[in-house]
C-alpha positions in Angstrom: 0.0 0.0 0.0 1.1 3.4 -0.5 1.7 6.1 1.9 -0.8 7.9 0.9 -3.7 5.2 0.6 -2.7 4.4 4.1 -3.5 8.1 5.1 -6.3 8.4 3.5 -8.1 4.9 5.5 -6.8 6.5 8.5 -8.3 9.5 8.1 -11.9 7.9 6.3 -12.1 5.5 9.3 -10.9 8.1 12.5 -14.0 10.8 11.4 -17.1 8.9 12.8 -15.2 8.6 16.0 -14.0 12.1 15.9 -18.0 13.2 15.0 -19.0 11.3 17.8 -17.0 12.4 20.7 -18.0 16.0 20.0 -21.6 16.9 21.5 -23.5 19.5 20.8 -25.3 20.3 23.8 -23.3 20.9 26.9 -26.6 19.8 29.3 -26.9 16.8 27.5 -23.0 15.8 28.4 -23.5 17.0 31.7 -26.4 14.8 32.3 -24.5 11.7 30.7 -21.4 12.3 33.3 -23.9 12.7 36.1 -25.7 9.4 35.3 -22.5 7.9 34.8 -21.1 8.9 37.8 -24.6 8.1 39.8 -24.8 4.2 38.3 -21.2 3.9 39.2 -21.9 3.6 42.6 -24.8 2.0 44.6 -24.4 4.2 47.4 -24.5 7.1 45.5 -27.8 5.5 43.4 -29.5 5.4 47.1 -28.2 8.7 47.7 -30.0 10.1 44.8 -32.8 8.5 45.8 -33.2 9.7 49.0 -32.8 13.5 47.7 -35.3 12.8 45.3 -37.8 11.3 48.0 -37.0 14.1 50.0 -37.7 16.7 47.7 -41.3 15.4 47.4 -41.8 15.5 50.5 -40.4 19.0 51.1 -43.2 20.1 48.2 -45.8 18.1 49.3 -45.5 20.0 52.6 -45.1 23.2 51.2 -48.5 22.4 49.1 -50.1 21.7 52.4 -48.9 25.0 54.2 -50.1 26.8 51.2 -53.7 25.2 51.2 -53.7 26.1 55.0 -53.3 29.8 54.5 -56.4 31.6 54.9 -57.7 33.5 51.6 -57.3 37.1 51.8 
C-alpha cells in the first residue's frame, strides 16, 4: 500500500469517531457524566434517591402549608 492510501483509510475510518465524541449540547453531556457517575456507585444510586424522595416530600409540605393559609 502506499503512503498515501494508508493516510487516506486512516483518516476515512478516524472521522465517525471524531464526529461522535464532539456533542452539541453541553446539558446533555452534563447529564450523561452525572448518570455515569450516579450508576457507578450504589451508594451514590440510594443517595439520589433519598434526595429525590426528600424533595417530594419537602413540596408536598409546602402544598399543604399553602392550602392552609387563609384566603385574603
Amino acid at each position: 500500500m502506499t503512503p498515501r492510501l494508508i493516510v487516506a483509510v486512516f483518516a476515512i475510518s478516524a472521522m465517525p469517531v471524531y464526529a461522535q465524541a464532539q456533542d452539541p449540547n453541553p446539558v446533555v453531556t452534563a447529564a450523561r457524566i452525572v448518570a455515569d457517575t450516579i450508576s457507578s456507585n450504589p451508594a451514590k444510586i440510594e443517595t439520589y434517591c433519598a434526595i429525590g424522595k426528600l424533595s417530594d416530600q419537602i413540596e408536598d409540605a409546602n402544598e399543604k402549608k399553602t392550602a392552609k393559609r387563609p384566603m385574603s
